[in-house]
CHARMM internal coordinates of N, CA and C (Angstrom, degrees):
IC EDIT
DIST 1 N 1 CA 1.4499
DIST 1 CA 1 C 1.5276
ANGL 1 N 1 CA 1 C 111.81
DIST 1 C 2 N 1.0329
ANGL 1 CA 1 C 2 N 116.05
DIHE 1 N 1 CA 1 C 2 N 8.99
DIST 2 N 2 CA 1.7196
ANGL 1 C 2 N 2 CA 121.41
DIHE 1 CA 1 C 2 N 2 CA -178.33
DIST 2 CA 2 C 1.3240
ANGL 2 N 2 CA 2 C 108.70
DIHE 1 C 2 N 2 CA 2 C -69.33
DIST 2 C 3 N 1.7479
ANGL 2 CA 2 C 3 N 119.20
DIHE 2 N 2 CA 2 C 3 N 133.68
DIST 3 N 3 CA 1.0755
ANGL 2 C 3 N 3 CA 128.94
DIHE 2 CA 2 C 3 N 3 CA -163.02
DIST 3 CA 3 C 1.6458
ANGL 3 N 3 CA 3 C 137.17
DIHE 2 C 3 N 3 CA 3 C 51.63
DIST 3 C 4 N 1.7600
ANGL 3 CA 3 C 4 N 86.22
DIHE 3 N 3 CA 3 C 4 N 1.84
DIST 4 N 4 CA 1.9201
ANGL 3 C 4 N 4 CA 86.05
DIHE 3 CA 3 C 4 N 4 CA 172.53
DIST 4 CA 4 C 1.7459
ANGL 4 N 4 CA 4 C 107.87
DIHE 3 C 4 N 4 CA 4 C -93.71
DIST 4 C 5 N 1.2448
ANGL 4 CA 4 C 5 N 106.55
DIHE 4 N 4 CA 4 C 5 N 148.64
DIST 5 N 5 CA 1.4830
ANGL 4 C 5 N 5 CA 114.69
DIHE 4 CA 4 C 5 N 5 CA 175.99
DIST 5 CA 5 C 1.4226
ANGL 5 N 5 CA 5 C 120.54
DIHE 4 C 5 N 5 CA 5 C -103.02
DIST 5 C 6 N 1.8778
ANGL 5 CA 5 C 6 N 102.55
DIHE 5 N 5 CA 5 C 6 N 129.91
DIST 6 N 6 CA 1.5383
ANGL 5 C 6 N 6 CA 101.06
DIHE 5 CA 5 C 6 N 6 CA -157.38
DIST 6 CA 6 C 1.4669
ANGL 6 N 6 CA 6 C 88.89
DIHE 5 C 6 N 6 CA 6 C -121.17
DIST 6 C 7 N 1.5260
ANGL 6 CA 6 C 7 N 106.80
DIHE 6 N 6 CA 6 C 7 N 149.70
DIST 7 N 7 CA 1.7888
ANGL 6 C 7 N 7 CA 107.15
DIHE 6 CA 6 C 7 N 7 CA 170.43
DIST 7 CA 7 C 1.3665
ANGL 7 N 7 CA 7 C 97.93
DIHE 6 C 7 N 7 CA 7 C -114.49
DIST 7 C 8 N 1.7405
ANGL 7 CA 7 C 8 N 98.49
DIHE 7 N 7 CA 7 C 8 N 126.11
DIST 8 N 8 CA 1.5401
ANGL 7 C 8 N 8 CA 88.33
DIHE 7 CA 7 C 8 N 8 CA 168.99
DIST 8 CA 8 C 1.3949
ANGL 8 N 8 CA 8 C 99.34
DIHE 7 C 8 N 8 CA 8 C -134.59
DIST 8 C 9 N 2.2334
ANGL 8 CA 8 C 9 N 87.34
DIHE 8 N 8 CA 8 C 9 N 150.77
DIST 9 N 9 CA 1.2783
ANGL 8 C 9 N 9 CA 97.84
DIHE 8 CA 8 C 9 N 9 CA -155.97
DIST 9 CA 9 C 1.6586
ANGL 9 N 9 CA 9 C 98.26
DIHE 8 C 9 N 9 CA 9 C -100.61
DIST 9 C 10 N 1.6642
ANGL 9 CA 9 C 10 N 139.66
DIHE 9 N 9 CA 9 C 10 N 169.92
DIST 10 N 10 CA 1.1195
ANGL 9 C 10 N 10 CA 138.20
DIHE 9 CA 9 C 10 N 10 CA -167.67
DIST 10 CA 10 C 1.8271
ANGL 10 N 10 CA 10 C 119.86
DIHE 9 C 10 N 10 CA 10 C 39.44
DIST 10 C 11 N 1.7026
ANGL 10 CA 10 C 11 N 96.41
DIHE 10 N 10 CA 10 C 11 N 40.06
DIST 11 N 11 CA 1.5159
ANGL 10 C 11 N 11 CA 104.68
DIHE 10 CA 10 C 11 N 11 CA 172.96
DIST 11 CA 11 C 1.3858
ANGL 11 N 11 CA 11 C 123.96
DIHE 10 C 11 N 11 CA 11 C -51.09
DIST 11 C 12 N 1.6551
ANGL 11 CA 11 C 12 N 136.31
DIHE 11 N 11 CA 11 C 12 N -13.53
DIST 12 N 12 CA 1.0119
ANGL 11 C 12 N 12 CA 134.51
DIHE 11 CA 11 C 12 N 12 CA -159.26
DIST 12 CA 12 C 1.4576
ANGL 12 N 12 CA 12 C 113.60
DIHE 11 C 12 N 12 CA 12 C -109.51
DIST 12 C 13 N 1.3102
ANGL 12 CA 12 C 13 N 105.97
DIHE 12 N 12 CA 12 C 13 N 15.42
DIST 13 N 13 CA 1.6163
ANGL 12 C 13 N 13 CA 101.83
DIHE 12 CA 12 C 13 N 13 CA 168.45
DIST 13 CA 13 C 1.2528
ANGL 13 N 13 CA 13 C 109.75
DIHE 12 C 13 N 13 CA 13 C 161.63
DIST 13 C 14 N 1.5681
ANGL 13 CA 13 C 14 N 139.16
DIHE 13 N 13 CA 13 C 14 N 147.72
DIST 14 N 14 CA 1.0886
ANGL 13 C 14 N 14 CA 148.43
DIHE 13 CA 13 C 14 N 14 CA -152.81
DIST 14 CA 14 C 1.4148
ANGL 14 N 14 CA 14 C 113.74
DIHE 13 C 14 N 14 CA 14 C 45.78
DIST 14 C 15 N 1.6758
ANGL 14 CA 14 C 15 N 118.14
DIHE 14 N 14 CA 14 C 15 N -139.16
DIST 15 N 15 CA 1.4217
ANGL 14 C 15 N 15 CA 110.89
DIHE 14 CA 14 C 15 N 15 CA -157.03
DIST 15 CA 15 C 1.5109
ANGL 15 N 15 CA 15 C 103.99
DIHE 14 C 15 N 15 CA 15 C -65.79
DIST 15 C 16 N 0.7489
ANGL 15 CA 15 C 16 N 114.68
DIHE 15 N 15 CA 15 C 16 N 24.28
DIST 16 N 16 CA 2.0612
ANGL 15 C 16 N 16 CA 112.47
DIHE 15 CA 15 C 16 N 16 CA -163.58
DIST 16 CA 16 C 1.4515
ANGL 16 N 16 CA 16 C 81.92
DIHE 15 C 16 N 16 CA 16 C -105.17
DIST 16 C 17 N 1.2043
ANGL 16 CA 16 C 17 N 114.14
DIHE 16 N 16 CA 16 C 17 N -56.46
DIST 17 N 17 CA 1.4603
ANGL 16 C 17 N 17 CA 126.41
DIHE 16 CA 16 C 17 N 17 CA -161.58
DIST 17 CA 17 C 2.0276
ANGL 17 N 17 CA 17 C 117.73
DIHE 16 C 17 N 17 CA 17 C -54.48
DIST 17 C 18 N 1.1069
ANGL 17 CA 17 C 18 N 82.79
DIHE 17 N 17 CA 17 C 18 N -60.71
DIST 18 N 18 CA 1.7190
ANGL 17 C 18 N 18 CA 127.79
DIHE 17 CA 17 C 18 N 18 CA 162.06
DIST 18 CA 18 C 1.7270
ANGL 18 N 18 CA 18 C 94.46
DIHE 17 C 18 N 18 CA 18 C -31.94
DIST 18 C 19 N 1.5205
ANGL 18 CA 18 C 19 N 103.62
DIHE 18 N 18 CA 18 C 19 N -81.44
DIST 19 N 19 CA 1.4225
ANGL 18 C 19 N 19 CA 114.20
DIHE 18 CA 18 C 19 N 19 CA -162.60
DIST 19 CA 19 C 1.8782
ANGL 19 N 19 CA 19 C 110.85
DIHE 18 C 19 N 19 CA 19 C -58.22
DIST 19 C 20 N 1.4021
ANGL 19 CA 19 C 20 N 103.99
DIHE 19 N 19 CA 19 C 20 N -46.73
DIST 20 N 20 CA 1.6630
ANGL 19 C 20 N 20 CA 107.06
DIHE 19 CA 19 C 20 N 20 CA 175.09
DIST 20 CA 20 C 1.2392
ANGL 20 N 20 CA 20 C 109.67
DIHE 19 C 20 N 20 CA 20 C -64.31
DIST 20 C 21 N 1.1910
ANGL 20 CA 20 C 21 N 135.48
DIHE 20 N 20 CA 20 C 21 N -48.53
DIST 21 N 21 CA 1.5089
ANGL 20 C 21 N 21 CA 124.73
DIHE 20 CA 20 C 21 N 21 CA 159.21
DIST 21 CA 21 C 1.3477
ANGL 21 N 21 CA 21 C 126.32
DIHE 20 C 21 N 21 CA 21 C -25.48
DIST 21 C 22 N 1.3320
ANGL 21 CA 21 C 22 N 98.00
DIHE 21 N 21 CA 21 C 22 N -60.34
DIST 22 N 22 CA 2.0252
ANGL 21 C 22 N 22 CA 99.33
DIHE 21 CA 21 C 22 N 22 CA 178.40
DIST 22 CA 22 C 1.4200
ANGL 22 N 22 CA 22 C 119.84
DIHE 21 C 22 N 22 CA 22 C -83.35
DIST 22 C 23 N 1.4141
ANGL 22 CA 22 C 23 N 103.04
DIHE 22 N 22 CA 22 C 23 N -17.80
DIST 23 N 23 CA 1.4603
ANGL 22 C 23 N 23 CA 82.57
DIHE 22 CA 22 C 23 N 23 CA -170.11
DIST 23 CA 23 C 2.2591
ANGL 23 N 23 CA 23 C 85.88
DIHE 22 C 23 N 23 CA 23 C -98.57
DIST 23 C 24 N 1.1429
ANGL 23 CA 23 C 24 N 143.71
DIHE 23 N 23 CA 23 C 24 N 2.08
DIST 24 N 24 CA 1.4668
ANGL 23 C 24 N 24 CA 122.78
DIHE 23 CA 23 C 24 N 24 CA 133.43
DIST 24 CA 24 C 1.1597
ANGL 24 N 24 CA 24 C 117.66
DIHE 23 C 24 N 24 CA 24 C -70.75
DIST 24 C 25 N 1.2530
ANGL 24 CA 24 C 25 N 134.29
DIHE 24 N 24 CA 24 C 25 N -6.89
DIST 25 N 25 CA 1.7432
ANGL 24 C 25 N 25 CA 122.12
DIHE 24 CA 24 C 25 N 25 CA 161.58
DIST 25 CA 25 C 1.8400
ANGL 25 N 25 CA 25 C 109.93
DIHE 24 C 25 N 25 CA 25 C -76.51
DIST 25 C 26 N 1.5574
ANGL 25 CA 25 C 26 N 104.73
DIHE 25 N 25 CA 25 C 26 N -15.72
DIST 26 N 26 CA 1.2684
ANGL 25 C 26 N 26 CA 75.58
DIHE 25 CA 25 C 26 N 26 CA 178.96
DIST 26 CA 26 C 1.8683
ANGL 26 N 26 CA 26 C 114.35
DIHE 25 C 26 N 26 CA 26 C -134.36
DIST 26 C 27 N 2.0819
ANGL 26 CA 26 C 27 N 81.46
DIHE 26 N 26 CA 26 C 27 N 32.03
DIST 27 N 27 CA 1.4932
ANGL 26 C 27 N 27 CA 94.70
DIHE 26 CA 26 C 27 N 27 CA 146.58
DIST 27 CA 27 C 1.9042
ANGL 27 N 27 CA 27 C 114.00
DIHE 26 C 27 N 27 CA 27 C 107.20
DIST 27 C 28 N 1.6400
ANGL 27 CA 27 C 28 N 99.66
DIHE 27 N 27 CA 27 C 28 N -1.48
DIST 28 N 28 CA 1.0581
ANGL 27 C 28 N 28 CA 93.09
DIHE 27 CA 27 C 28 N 28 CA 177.92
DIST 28 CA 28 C 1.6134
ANGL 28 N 28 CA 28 C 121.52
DIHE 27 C 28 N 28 CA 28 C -99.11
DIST 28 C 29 N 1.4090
ANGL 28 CA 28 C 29 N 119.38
DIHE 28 N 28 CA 28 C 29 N 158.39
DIST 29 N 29 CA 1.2333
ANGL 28 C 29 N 29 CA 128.73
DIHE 28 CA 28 C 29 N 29 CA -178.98
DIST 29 CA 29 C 1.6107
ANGL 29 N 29 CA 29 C 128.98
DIHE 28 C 29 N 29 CA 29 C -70.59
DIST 29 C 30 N 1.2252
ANGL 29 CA 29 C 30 N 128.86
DIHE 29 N 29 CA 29 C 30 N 92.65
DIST 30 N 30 CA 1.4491
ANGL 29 C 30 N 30 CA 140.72
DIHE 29 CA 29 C 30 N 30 CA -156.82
DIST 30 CA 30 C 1.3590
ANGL 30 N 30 CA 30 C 112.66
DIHE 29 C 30 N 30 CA 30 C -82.94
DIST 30 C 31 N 1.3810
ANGL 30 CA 30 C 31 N 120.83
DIHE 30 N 30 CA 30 C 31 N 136.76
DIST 31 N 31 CA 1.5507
ANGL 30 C 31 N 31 CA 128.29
DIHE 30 CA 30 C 31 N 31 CA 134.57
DIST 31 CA 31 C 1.3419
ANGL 31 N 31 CA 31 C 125.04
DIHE 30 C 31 N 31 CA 31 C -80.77
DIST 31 C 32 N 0.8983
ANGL 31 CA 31 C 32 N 140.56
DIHE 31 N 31 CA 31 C 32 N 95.75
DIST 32 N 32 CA 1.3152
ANGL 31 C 32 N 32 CA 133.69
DIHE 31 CA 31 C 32 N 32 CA -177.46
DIST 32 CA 32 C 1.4130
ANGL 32 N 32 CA 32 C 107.46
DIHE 31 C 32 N 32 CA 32 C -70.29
DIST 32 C 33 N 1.3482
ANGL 32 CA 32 C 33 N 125.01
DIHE 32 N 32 CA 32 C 33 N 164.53
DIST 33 N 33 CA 1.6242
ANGL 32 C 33 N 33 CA 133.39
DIHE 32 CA 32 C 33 N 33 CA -173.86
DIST 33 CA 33 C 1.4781
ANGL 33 N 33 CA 33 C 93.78
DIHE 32 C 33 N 33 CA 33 C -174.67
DIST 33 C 34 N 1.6865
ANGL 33 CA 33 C 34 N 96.91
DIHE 33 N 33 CA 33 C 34 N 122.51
DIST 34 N 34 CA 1.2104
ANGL 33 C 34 N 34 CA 106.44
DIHE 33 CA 33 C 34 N 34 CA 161.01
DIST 34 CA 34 C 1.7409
ANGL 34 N 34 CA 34 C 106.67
DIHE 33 C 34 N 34 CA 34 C -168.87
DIST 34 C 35 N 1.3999
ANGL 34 CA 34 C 35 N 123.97
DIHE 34 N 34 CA 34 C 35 N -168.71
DIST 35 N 35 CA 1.5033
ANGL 34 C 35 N 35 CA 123.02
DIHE 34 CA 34 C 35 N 35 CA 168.67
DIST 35 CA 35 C 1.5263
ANGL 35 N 35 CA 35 C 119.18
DIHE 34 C 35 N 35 CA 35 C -94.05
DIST 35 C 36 N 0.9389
ANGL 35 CA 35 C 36 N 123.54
DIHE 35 N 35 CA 35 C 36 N -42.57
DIST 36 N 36 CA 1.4962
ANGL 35 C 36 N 36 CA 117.77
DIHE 35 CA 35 C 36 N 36 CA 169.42
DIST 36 CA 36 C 1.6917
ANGL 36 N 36 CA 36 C 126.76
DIHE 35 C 36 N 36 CA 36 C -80.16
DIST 36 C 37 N 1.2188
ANGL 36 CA 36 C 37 N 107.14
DIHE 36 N 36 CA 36 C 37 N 117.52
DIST 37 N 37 CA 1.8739
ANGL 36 C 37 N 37 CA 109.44
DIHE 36 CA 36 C 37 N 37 CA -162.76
DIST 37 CA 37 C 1.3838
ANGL 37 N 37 CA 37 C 75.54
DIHE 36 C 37 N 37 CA 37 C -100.90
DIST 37 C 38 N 0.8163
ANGL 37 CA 37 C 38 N 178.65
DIHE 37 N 37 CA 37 C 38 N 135.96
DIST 38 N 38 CA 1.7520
ANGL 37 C 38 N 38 CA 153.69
DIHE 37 CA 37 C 38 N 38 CA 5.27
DIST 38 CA 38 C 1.8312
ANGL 38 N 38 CA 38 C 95.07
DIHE 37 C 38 N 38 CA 38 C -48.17
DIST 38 C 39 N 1.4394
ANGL 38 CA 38 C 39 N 97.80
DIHE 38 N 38 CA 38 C 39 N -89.15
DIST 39 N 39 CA 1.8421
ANGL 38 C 39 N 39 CA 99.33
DIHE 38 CA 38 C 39 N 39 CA 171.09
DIST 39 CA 39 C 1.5017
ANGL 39 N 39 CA 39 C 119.30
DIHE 38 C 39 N 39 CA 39 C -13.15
DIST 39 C 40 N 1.6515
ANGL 39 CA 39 C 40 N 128.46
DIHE 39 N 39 CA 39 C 40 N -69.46
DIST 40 N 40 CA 1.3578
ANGL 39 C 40 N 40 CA 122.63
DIHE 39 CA 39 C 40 N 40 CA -169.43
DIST 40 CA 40 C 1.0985
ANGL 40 N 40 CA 40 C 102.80
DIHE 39 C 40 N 40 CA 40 C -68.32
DIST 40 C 41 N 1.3145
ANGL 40 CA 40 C 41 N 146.25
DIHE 40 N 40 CA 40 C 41 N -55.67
DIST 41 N 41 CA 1.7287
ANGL 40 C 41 N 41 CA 157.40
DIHE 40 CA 40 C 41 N 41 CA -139.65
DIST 41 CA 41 C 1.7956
ANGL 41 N 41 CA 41 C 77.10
DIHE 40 C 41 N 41 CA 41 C -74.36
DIST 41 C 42 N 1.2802
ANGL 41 CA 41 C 42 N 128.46
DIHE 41 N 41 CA 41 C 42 N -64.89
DIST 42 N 42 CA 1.9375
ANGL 41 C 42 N 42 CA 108.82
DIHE 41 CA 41 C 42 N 42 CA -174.46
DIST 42 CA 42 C 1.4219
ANGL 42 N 42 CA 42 C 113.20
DIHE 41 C 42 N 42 CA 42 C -71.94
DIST 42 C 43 N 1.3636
ANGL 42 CA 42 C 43 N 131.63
DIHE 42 N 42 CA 42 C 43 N -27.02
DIST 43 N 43 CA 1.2810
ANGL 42 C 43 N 43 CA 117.28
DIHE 42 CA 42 C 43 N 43 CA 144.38
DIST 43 CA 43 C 1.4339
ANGL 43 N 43 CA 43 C 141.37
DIHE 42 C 43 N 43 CA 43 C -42.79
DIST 43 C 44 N 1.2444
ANGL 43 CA 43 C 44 N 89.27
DIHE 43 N 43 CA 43 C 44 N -45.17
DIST 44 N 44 CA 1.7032
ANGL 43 C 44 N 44 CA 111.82
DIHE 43 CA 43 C 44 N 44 CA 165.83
DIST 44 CA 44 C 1.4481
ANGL 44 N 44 CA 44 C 108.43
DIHE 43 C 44 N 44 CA 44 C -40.98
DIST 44 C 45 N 1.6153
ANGL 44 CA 44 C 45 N 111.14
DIHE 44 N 44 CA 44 C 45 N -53.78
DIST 45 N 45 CA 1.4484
ANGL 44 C 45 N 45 CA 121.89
DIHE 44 CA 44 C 45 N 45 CA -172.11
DIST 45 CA 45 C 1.3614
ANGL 45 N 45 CA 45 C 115.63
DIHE 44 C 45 N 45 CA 45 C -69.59
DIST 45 C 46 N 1.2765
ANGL 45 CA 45 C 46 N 118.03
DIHE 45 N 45 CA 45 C 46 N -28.33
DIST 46 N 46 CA 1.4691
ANGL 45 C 46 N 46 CA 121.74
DIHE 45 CA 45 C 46 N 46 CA -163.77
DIST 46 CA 46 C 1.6674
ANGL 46 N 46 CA 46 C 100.07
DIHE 45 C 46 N 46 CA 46 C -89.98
DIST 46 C 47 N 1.2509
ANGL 46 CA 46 C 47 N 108.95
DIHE 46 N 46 CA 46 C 47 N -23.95
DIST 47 N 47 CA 1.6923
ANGL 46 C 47 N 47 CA 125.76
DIHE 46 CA 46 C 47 N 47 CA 176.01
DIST 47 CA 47 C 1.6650
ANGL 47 N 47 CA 47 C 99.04
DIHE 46 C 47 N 47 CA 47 C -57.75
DIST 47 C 48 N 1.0079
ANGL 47 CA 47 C 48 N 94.41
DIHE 47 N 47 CA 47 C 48 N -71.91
DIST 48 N 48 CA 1.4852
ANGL 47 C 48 N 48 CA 112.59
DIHE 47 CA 47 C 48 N 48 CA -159.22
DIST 48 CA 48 C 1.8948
ANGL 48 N 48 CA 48 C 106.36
DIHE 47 C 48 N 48 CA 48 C -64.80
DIST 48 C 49 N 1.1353
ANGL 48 CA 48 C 49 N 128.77
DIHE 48 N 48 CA 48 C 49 N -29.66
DIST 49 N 49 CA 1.4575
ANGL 48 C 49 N 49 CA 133.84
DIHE 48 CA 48 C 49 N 49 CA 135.11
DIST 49 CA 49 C 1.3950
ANGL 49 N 49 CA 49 C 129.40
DIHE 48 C 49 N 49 CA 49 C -46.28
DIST 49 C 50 N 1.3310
ANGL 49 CA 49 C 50 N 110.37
DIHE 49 N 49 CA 49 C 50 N -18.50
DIST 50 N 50 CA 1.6330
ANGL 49 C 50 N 50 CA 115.29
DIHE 49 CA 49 C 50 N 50 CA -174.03
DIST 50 CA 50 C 1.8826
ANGL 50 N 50 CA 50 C 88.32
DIHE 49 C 50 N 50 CA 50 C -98.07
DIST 50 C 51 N 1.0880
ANGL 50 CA 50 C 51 N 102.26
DIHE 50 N 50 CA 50 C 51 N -43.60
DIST 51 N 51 CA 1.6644
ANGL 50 C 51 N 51 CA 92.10
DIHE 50 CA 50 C 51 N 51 CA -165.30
DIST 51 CA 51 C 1.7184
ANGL 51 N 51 CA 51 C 113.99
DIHE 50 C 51 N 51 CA 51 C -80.73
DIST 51 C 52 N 1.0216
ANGL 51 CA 51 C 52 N 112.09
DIHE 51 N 51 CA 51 C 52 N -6.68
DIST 52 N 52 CA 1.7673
ANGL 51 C 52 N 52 CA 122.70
DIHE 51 CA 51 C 52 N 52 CA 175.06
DIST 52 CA 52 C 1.2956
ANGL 52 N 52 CA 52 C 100.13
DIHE 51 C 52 N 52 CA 52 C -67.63
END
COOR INIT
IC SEED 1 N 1 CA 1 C
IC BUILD
């Protein structure tokens, strides 16, 4: 998945959550989408730590 760009939708919890996790563990570049911006913005963070 390196260098492909994925949008995922309901990023802030359950399978949304789940799915952006693995697919930045295994390197791809995310949009996140969801309703709560407190929720994505620390997802955001934990993303962006997984892919370093």
């Amino acid at each position: 998945m390196t260098d492909q760009i994925v949008v995922v939708t309901g990023a802030n919890n359950g399978i949304g959550k789940a799915i952006a996790l693995e697919m930045a563990a295994q390197g791809a570049v995310l949009c996140l989408v969801g309703h709560l911006l407190e929720t994505l913005l620390a997802i955001a963070q934990t993303v962006q730590k997984l892919s370093d």
